[in-house]
Wavefront OBJ file of the C-alpha trace (Angstrom):
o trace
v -4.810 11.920 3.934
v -4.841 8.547 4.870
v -1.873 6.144 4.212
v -1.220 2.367 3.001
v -0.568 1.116 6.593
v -2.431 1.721 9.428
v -0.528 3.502 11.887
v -0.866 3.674 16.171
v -2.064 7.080 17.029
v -0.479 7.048 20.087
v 3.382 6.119 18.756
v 2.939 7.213 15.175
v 4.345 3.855 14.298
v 3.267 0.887 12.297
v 2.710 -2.303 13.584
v 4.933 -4.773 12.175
v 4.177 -8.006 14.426
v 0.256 -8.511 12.193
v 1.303 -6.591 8.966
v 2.264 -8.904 5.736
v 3.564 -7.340 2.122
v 3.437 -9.631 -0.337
v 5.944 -9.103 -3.729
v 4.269 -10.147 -7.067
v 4.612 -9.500 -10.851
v 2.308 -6.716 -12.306
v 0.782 -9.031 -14.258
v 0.039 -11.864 -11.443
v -3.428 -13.685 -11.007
v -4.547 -14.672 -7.479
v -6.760 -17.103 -6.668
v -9.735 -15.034 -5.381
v -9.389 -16.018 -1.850
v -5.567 -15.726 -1.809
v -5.189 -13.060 0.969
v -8.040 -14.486 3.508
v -5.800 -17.981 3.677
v -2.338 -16.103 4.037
v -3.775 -14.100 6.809
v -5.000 -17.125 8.642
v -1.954 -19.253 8.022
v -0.014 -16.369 9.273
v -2.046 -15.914 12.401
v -1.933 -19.728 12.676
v 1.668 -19.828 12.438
v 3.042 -20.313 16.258
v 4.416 -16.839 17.329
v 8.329 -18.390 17.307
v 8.176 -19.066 13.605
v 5.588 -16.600 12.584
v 8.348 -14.079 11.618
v 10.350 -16.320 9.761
v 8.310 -17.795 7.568
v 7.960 -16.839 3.502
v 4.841 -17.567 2.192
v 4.633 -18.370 -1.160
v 1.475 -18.332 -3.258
v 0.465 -20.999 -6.252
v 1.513 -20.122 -9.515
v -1.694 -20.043 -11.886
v 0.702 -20.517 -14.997
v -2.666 -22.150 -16.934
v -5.508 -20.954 -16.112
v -8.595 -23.344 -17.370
v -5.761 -25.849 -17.633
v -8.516 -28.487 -18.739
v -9.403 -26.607 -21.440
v -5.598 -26.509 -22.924
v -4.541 -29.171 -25.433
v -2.651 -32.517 -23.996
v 1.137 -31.208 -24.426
v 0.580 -27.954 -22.758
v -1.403 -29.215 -19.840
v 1.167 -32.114 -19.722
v 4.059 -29.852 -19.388
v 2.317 -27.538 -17.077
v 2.242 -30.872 -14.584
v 5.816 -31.720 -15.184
v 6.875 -28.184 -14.096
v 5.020 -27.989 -11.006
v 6.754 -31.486 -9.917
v 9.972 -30.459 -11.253
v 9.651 -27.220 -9.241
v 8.237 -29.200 -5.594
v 10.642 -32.160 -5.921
v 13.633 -30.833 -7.321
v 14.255 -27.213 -7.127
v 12.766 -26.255 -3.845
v 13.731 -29.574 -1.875
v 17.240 -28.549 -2.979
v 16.782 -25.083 -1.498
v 17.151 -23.743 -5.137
v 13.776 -21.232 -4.737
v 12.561 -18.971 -7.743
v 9.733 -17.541 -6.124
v 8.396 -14.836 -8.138
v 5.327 -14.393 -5.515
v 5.649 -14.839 -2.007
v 4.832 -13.010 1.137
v 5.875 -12.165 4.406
v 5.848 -10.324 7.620
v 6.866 -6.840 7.902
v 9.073 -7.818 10.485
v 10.887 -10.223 8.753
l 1 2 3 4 5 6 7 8 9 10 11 12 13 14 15 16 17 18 19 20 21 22 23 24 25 26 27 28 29 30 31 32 33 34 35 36 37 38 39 40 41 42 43 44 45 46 47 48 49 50 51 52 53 54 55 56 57 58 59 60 61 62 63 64 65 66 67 68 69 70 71 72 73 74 75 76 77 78 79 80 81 82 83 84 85 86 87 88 89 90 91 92 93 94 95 96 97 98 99 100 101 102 103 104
């Protein structure tokens, strides 16, 4: 039986430098093109930072947010700001989604 990970033949090992896991909530919605973009930005990423890099996916907290009444899509903004200009500039992170390499 196959496994998860694809694993060298030869070594019997899996290889960590172009593998990614990514940590979610069971319940999480990705935009449908979510994995195709975090495997080019990883590959994109120069090789020296490539391993230390987190990548975090948006948070779809309102979906059809246009179709939401004004205080609910008005505090869906706020948050987002709130989050991007206060809690992650002040390295304060509550990711609940991100990914990374398996080498990490």
């Amino acid at each position: 039986m196959k496994g998860l990970l694809e694993v060298d033949p030869a070594t019997k090992e899996v290889e960590l430098d172009f593998t990614t896991c990514t940590v979610c909530d069971a319940d999480t919605t990705f935009y449908y093109r979510y994995f195709e973009n975090l495997s080019w930005c990883f590959l994109n990423e120069p090789p020296e930072t490539r391993y230390t890099v987190c990548f975090q996916s948006p948070l779809f907290y309102n979906i059809t947010l246009d179709e939401r009444w004004f205080f609910t899509r008005a505090m869906g903004i706020i948050r987002s700001y709130f989050m991007v200009g206060f809690l992650i500039g002040g390295d304060i992170n509550t990711m609940s989604i991100y990914s990374m390499s398996l080498r990490l």
